[in-house]
C-alpha positions as CSV (number, residue, x, y, z in Angstrom):
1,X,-10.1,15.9,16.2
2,X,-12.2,12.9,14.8
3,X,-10.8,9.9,16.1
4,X,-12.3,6.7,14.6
5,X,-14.8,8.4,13.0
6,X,-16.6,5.3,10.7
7,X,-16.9,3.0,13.7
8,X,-18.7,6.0,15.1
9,X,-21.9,5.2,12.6
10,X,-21.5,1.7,12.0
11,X,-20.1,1.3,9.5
12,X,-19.4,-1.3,7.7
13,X,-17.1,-1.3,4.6
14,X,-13.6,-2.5,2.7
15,X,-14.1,0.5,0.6
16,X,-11.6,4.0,1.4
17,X,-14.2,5.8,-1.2
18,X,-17.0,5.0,1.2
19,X,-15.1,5.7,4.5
20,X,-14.4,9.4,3.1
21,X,-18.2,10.0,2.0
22,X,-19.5,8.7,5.1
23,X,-17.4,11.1,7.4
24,X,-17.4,14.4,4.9
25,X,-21.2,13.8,4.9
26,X,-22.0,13.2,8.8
27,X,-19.0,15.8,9.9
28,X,-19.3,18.2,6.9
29,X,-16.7,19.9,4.9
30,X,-13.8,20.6,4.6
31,X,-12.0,17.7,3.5
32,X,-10.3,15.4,5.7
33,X,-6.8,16.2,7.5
34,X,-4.0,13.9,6.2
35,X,-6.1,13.0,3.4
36,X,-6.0,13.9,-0.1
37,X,-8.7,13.3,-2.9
38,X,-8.7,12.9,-6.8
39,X,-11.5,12.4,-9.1
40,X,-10.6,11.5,-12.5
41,X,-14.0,10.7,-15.3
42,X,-13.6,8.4,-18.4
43,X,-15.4,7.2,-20.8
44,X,-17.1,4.2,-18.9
45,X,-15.0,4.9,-15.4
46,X,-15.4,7.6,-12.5
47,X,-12.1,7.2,-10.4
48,X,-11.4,8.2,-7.2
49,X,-7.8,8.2,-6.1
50,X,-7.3,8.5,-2.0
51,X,-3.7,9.5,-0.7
52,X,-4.0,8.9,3.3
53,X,-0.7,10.7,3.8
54,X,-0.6,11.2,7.8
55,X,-1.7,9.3,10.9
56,X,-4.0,11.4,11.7
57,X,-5.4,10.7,8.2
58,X,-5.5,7.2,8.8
59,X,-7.1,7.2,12.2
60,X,-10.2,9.4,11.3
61,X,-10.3,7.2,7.4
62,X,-9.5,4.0,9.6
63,X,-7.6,2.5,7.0
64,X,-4.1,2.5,6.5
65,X,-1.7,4.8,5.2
66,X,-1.3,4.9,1.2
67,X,-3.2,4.7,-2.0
68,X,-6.3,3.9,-2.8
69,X,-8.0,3.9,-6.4
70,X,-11.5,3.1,-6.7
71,X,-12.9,2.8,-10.0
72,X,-16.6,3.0,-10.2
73,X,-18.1,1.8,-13.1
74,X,-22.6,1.0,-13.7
75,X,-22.1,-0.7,-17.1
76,X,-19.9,-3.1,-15.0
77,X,-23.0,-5.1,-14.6
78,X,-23.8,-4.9,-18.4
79,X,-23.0,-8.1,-20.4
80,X,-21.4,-6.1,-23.4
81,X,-17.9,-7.1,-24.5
82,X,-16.7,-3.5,-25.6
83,X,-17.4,-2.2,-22.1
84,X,-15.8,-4.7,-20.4
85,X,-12.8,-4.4,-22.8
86,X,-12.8,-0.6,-21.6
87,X,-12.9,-1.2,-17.9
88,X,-10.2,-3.3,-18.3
89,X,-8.6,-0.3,-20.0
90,X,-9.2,2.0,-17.4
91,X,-8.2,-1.0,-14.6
92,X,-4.8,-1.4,-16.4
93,X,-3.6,2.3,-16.2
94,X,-4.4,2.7,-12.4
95,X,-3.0,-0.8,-12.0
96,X,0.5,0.4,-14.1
97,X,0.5,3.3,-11.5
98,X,1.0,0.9,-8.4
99,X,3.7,-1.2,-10.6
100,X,5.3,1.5,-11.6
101,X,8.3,1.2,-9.2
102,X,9.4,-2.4,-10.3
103,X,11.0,-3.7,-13.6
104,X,8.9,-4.7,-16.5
105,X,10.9,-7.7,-16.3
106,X,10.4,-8.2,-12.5
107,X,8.6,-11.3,-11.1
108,X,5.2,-11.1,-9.9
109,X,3.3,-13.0,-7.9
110,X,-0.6,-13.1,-7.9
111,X,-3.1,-14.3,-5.4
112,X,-6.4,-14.8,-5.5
113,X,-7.4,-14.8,-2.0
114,X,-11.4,-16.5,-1.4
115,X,-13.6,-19.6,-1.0
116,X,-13.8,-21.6,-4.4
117,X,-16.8,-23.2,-3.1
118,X,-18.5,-20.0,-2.0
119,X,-19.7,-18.1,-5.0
120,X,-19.5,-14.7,-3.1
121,X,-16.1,-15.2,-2.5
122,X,-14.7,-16.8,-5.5
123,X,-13.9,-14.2,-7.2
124,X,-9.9,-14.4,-6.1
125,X,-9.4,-18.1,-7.3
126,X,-11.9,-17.0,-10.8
127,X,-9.5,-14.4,-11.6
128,X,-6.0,-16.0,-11.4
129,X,-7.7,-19.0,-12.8
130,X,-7.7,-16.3,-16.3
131,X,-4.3,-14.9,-15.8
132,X,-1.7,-15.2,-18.2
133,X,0.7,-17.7,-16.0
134,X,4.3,-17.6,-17.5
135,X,7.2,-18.0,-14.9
136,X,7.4,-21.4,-16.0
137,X,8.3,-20.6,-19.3
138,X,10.1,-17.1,-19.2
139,X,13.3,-19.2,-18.3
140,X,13.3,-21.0,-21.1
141,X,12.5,-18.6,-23.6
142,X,15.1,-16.8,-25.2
143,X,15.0,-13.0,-24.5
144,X,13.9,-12.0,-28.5
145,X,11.1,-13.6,-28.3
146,X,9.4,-13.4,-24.8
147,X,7.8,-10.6,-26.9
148,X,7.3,-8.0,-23.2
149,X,6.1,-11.0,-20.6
150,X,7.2,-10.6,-17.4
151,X,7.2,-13.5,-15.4
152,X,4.0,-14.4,-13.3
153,X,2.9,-17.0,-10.8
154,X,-0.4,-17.1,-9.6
155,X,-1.7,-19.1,-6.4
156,X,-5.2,-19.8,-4.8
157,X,-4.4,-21.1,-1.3
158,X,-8.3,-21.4,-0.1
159,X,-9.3,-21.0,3.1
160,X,-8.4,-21.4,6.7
161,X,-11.1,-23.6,6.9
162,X,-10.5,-25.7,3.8
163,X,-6.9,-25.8,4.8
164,X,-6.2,-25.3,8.6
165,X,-3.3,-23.0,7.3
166,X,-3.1,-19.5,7.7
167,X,-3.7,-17.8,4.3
168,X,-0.9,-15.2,5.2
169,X,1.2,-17.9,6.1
170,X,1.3,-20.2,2.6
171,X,1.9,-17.1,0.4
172,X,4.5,-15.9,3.4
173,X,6.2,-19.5,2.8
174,X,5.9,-19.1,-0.8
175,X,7.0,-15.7,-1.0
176,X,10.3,-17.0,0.6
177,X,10.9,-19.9,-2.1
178,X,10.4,-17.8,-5.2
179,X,11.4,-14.5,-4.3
180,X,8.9,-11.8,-6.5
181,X,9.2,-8.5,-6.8
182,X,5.8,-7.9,-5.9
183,X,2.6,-9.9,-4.8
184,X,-1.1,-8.9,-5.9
185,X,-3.8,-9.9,-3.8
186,X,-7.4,-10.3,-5.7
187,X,-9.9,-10.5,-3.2
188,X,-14.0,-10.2,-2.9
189,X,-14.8,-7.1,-0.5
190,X,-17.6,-6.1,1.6
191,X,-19.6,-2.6,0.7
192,X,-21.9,-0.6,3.0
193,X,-24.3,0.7,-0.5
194,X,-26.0,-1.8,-2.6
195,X,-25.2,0.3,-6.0
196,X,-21.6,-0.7,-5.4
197,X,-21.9,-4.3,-5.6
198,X,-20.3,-6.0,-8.4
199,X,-20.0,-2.5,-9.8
200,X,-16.6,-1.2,-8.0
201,X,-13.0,-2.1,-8.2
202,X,-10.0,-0.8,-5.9
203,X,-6.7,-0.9,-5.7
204,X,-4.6,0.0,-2.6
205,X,-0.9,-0.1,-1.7
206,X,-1.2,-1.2,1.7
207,X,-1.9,-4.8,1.7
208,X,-5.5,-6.8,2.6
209,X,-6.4,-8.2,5.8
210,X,-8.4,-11.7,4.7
211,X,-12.1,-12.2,6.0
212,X,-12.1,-8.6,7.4
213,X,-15.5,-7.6,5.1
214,X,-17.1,-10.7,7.1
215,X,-15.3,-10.5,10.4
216,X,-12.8,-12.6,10.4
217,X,-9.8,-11.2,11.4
218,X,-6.7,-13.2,10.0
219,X,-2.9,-13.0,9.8
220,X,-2.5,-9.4,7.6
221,X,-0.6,-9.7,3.9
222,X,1.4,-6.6,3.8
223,X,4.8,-5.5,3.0
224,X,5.7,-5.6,6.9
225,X,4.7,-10.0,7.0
226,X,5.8,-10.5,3.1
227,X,9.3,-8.2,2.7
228,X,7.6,-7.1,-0.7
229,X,5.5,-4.5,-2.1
230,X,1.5,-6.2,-1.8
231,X,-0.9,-4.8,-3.8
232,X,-4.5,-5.1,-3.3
233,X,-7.2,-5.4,-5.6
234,X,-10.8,-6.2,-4.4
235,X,-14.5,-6.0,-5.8
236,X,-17.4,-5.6,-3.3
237,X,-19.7,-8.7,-3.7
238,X,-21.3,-8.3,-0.1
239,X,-23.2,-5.9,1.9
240,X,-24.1,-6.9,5.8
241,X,-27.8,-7.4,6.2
242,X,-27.7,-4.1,9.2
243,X,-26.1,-1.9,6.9
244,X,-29.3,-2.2,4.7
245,X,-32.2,-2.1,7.6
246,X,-29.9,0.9,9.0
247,X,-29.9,2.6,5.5
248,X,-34.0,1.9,5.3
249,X,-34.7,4.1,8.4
250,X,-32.4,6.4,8.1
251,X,-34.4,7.2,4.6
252,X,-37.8,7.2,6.4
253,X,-36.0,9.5,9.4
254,X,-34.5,11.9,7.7
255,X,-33.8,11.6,3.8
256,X,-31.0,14.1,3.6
257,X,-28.7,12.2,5.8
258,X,-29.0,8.8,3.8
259,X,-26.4,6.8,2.2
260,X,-27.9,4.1,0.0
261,X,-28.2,3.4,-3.1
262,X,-30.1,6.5,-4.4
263,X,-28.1,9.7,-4.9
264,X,-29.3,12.8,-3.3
265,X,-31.3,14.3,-6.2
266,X,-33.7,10.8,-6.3
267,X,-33.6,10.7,-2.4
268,X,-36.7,12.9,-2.4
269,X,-38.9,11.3,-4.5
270,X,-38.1,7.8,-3.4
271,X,-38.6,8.7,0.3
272,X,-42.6,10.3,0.3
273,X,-43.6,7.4,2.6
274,X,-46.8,7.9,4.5
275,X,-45.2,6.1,7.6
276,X,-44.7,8.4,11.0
277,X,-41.0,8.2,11.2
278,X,-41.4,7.6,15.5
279,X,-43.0,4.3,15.2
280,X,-40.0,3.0,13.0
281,X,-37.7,4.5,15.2
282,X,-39.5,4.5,18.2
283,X,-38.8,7.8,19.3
284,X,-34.8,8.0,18.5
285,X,-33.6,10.9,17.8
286,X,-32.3,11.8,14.1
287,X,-28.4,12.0,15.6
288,X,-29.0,8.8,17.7
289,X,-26.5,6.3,15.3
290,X,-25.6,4.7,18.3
291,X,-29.3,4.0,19.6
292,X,-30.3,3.1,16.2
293,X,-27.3,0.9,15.8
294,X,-27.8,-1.1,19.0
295,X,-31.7,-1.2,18.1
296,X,-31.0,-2.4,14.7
297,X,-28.7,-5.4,15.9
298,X,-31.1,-6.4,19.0
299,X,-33.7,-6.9,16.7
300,X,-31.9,-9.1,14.0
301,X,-29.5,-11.0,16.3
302,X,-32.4,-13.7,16.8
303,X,-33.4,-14.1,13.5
304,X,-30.3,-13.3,11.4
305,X,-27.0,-12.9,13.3
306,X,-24.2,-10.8,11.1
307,X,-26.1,-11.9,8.4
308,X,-24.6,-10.6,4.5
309,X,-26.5,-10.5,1.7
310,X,-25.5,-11.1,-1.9
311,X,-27.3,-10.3,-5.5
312,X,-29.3,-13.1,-6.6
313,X,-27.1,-13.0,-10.0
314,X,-23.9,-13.1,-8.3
315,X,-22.9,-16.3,-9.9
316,X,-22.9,-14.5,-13.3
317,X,-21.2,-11.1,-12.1
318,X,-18.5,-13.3,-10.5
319,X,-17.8,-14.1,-13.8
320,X,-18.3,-11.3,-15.8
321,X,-16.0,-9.7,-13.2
322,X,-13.1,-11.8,-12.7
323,X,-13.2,-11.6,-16.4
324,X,-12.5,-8.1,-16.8
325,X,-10.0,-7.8,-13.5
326,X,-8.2,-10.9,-15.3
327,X,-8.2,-8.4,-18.3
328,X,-6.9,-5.7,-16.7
329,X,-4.3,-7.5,-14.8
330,X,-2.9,-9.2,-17.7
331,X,-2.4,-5.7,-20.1
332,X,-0.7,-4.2,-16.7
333,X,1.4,-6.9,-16.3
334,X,2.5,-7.6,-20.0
335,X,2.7,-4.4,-21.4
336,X,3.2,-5.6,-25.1
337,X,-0.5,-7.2,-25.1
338,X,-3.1,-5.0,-26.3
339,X,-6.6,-5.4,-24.9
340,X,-7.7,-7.5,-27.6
341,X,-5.0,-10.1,-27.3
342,X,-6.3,-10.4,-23.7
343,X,-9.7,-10.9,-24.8
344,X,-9.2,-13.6,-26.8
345,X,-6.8,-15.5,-24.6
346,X,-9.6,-15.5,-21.4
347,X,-12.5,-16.3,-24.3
348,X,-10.0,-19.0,-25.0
C-alpha cells in the first residue's frame, strides 16, 4: 500500500490534479484506491473532477476526503473578454455543483483569504472586492423584486501578520454573529508546474488550510472549526524555486519521467541537451528523488532558502483572474444574472 506517496518525491503542491498525476506517473497504473477520476472537455475548459472517497484514498492523495474540481484553462492568460466570459461559464456550473445542497435563498458568506499588499497573494481580497455584496440590502427589499439574489457578505481579514489574529479565528467569530449557510474561501495556491500558473482554478469541498502553499501552517477553515459547509476555491500563483531546479534535472536525467511544463510528446525535442547527465547529477541514480531532493535543497539553502517564484506579469493576471473568478462566483451565487450582467457590473 502507498502511504504518503507525494511527500515521497517532493512535492510540492495545493493542487489534488497534480497529486494524482505525480503518483499514477511515478507508481504506474491503475488508478488510485479510494479515488475516483472524471474528465469533462469544453469549449475553452478541460475539467478534472477528483472524488477521494476512502482513507486510504486520502493518505496516498494526501489531501482530504471530498471533491475536487480543477478546471484547466491556457486562454486564461489571454486578455480577450469572450474567453473570460466563458471561463466564468464553465467556473459557475462546477461552482452550482458544490452549492447545490443549500437554498437559493440561503446566506453566503465569501472570503477572500491573502496579503493585499503582496501581489502574489492578493488575489482573495481582489476577488471579493468584485463580488456582488447584497446582505445589506436583501432585508429591505421586498421579495418581488430581489429579482433571484441571495444574500452575500464578503470579508478580507488579511493576514496574521497584518493583524496578529488568526485568519481562522475572525471568520470563526464572524461565522457565529451572522450565521450563513455556507462560507467560500478564495485563496492564491501554490503549483509544482509552471504551465499551471494563473491558468488553473479548483474547487474542493473540504476546506483550505491558510499559508500551506508557502509553509505556513495556520488554524484550518473547515466545516469541523466553522459548523458550516466551506468551500474552497484557489488559483495557483506560485511555484517553489526547488520544484523548478528539481524539474530541470530530472529533464536532463531521464526525460520520460519529467513533470514540467512540457507534455510528453514535446519532452523529446526540448530535452536533446549535449550535457552528460552524471555531472548534473553527480552520479545519482535515475530513482534517487530522495538524493536528488536533499542535493537540490543543500545547494539553494545558502543562496535562496524556500524561495517561490512568481510570473513577472503577475500583477496583470491577478487581475484578469480575480475578474473572471468574481464572474463566475457571482452567476453561481445569483442564479437570475446572466454572464453579461456580471460583466458589466465588475467593468463597472
Amino acid at each position: 500500500m502507498l502511504t504518503g506517496a507525494v511527500s515521497k518525491y517532493g512535492v510540492q503542491t495545493d493542487l489534488a490534479v497534480e497529486a494524482r498525476e505525480l503518483i499514477v506517473h511515478r507508481e504506474g497504473p491503475p488508478e488510485i484506491p479510494g479515488v475516483e477520476v472524471e474528465t469533462v472537455k469544453t469549449e475553452v475548459s478541460f475539467i478534472t473532477r477528483i472524488n477521494i472517497t476512502t482513507e486510504d484514498g486520502a493518505r496516498i492523495m494526501e489531501k482530504m476526503p471530498g471533491r475536487y474540481s480543477t478546471l484547466e484553462v491556457p486562454g486564461m492568460r489571454e486578455r480577450n473578454r469572450d474567453v473570460q466570459e466563458k471561463i466564468s461559464q464553465d467556473l459557475a456550473g462546477e461552482l452550482e455543483k458544490f452549492i447545490a445542497d443549500i437554498a437559493p435563498e440561503a446566506p453566503v458568506l465569501v472570503v477572500g483569504l491573502g496579503n493585499w499588499n503582496a501581489t502574489p497573494d492578493a488575489l482573495g481580497p481582489k476577488v471579493v472586492g468584485n463580488l456582488m455584496v447584497t446582505r445589506h440590502l436583501y432585508e429591505m427589499t421586498p421579495p418581488e423584486v430581489r429579482g433571484g439574489l441571495r444574500p452575500v457578505a464578503t470579508i478580507s481579514p488579511g493576514v496574521l501578520g497584518l493583524t496578529g489574529i488568526e485568519t481562522g479565528e475572525i471568520i470563526r467569530a464572524l461565522v457565529v454573529q451572522i450565521e450563513p449557510s455556507m462560507v467560500i474561501c478564495v485563496d492564491a495556491l501554490a503549483s509544482r508546474s509552471v504551465k499551471r500558473l494563473c491558468t488553473t482554478i479548483q474547487i474542493a469541498d473540504t476546506g483550505i488550510n491558510p499559508g500551506s502553499g508557502v509553509g505556513n501552517r495556520r488554524l484550518a477553515i473547515n466545516q469541523e472549526t466553522l459548523g458550516c459547509p466551506v468551500i474552497a476555491v484557489g488559483v495557483p500563483t506560485v511555484i517553489h524555486a526547488a520544484t523548478i531546479v528539481s524539474d530541470a534535472m530530472e529533464l536532463v536525467q531521464d526525460p520520460s519521467k519529467a513533470q514540467g511544463p512540457a507534455t510528453a510528446d514535446e519532452l523529446p525535442q526540448k530535452t536533446q541537451f549535449n550535457i552528460d547527465p552524471q555531472l548534473i547529477t553527480k552520479g545519482i541514480p535515475p530513482d534517487g528523488d530522495q538524493d536528488r531532493r536533499e542535493l537540490i535543497h543543500s545547494i539553494l539553502e545558502p543562496y535562496m532558502g524556500n524561495m517561490i517564484v512568481t510570473p513577472k506579469e503577475i500583477d496583470v493576471l491577478i487581475d484578469d483572474v480575480a475578474e473572471i473568478v468574481a464572474g463566475g462566483l457571482n452567476a453561481a451565487l445569483h442564479r437570475s444574472l446572466d454572464l453579461e450582467r456580471v460583466f458589466d457590473y465588475l467593468q463597472g
